[in-house]
MARMIDREN-348824 format. One record per residue (C-alpha): residue number from 1; residue in three letters; x, y, z. Coordinates in Angstrom, 3 decimals. Layout:
- NUM,Ala,X,Y,Z
...
***
This chain:
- 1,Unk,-25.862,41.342,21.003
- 2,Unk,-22.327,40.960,19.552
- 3,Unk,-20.955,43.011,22.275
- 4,Unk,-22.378,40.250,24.615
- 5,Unk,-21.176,37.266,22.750
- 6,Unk,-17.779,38.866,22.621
- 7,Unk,-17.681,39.596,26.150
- 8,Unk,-18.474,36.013,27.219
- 9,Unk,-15.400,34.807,25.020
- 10,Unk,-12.027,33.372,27.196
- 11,Unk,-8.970,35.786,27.217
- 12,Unk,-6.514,33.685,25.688
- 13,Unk,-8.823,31.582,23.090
- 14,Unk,-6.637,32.006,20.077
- 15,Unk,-3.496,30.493,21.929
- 16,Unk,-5.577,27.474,22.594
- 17,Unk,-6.829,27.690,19.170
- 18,Unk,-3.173,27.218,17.602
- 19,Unk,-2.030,24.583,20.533
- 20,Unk,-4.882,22.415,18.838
- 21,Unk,-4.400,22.950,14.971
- 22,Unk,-0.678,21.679,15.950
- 23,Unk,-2.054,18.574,17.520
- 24,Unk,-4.173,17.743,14.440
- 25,Unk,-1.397,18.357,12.269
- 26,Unk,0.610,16.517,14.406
- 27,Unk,-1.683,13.589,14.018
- 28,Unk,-2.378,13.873,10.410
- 29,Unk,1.977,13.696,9.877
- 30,Unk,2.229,10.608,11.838
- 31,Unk,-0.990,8.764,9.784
- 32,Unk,1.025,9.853,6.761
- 33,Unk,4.573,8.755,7.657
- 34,Unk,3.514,5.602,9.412
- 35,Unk,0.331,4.139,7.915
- 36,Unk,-0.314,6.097,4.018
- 37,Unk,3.480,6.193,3.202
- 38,Unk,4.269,2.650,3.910
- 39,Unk,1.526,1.791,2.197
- 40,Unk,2.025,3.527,-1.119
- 41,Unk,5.720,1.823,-1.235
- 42,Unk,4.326,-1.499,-1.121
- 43,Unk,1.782,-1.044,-3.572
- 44,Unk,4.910,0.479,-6.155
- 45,Unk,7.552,-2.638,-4.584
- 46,Unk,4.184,-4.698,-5.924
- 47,Unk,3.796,-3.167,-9.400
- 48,Unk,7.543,-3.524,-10.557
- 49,Unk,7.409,-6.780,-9.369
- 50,Unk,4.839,-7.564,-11.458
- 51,Unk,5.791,-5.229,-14.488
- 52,Unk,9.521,-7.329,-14.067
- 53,Unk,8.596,-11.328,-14.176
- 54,Unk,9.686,-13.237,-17.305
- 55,Unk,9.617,-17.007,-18.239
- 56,Unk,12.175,-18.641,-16.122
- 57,Unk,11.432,-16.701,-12.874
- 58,Unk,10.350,-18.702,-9.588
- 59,Unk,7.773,-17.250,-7.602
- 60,Unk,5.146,-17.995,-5.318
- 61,Unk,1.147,-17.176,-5.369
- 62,Unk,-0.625,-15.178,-2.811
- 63,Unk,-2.091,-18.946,-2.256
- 64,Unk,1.545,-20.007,-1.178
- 65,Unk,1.810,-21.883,-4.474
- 66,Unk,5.452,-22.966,-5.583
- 67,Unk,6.107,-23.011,-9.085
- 68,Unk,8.611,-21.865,-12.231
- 69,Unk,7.059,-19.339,-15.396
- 70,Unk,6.127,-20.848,-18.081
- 71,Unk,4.217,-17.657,-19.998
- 72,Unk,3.427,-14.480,-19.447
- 73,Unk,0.150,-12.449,-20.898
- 74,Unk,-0.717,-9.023,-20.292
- 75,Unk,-2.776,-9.990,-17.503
- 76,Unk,-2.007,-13.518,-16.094
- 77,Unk,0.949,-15.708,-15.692
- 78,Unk,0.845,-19.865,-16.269
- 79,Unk,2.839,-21.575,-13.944
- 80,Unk,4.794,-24.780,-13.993
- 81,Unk,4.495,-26.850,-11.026
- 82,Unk,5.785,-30.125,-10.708
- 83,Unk,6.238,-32.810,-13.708
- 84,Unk,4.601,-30.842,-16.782
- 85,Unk,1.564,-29.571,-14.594
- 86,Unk,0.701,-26.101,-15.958
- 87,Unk,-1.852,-23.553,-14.101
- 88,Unk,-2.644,-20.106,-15.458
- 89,Unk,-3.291,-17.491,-12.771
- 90,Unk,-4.238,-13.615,-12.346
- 91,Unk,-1.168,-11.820,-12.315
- 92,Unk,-2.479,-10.161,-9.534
- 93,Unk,-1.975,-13.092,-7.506
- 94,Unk,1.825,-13.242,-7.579
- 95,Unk,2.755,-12.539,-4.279
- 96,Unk,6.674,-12.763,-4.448
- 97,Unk,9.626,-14.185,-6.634
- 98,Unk,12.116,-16.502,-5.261
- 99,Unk,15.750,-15.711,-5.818
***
């Protein structure tokens, strides 16, 4: 039976075999270098921006609101906006600083 099976296989299999594990590492290398990669440097560009705001610092909210620090917690950030009006948010939902 494994005389048969072997007999019915195509001369040149293995080279065809190889020609395909490139092309799936091929694929896998460009998923990493231009979709995981990016990805992962955001998330860190994110993290130290977070980890860096102090009092003083202008930034804007994921929600596009405008507004100055007024305190920072461990895990949310109160905002002054416009004439005395304070709003306490996630840090989470800084999206960027304004320089």
């Amino acid at each position: 039976m494994l005389q048969t099976i072997l007999a019915q296989a195509q001369p040149g299999g293995s080279q065809a075999m190889i020609y395909q594990v490139v092309m799936w590492v091929g694929i896998i290398g460009v998923f990493y270098f231009f979709m995981i990669r990016p990805q992962q440097k955001k998330a860190r560009e994110q993290k130290e921006l977070l980890a860096g705001i102090k009092k003083g610092d202008e930034v804007v909210t994921i929600g596009g609101m405008h507004g100055k620090v007024y305190l920072v917690d461990e895990t949310t950030v109160t905002l002054d906006l416009d004439k005395g009006v304070k709003i306490t948010f996630d840090k989470s939902a800084v999206s960027r600083t304004i320089k």
